[in-house]
C-alpha positions as CSV (number, residue, x, y, z in Angstrom):
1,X,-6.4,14.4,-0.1
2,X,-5.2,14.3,-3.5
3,X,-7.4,14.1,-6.4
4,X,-8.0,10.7,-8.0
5,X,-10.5,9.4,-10.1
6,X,-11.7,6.4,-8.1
7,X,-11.6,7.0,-4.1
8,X,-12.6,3.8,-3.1
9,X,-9.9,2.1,-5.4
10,X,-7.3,4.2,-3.6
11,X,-8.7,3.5,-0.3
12,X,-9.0,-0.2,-0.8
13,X,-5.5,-1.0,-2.4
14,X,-4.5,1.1,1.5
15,X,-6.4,-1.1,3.5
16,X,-5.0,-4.3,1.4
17,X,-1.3,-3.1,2.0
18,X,-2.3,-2.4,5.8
19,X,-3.2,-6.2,6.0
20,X,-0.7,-7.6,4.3
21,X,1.6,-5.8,6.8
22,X,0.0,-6.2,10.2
23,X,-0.6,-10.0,9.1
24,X,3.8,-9.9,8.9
25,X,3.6,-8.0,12.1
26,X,5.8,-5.0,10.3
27,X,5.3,-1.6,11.6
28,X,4.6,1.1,9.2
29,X,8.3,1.9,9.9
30,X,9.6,-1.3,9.3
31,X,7.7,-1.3,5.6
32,X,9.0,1.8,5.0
33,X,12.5,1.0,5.5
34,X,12.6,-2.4,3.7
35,X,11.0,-1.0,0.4
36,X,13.0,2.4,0.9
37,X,10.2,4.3,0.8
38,X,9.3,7.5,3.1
39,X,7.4,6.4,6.3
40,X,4.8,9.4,5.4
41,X,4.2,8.1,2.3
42,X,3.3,4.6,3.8
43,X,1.0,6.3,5.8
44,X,-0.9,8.0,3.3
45,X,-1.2,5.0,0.7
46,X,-2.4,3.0,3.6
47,X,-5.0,6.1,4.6
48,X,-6.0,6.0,1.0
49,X,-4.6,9.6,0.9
50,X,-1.7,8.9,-1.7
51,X,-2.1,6.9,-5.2
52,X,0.8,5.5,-5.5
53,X,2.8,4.2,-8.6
54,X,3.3,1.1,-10.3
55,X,6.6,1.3,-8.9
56,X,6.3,2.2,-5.3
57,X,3.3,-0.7,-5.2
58,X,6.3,-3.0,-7.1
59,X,9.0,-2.1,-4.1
60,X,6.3,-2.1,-1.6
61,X,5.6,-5.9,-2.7
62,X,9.0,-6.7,-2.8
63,X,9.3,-5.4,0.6
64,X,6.2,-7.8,1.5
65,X,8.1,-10.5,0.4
66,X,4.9,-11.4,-2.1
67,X,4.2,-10.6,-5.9
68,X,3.1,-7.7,-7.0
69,X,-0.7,-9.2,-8.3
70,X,-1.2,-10.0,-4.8
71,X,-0.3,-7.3,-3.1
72,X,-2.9,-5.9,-6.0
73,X,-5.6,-8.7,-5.6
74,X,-8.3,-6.1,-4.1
75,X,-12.1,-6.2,-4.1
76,X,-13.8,-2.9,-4.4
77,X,-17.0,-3.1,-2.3
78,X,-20.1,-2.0,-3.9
């Protein structure tokens, strides 16, 4: 795992793109394709193993079809 200042950030923003993307029935493959982004790299955001950039989370929301505030609308659980 890389190292990041706030874990449970990482991790939740993951599990938040996870849901977005089961709830549009898209495989990890099919995200990964659509916001040209490698398929590993979808599968380590969504482990909370990769913080990604401002940019990847923008073409990741594109991808998503939704804004990028939602795609970020997370709630860190305490």
């Amino acid at each position: 795992m890389i190292n990041v200042k706030n874990k449970a950030l990482v991790k939740a923003l993951g599990d938040r793109i996870r849901d977005l993307r089961t709830q549009q029935e898209l495989s990890q493959e099919d995200l990964a394709n659509e916001a040209d982004v490698p398929l590993s790299q979808i599968g380590r955001i969504e482990r909370g193993e990769n913080n990604p950039t401002i940019s990847t989370l923008y073409v990741i929301a594109q991808a998503l079809k939704i804004d990028l505030k939602v795609l970020v609308d997370i709630k860190l659980k305490k």
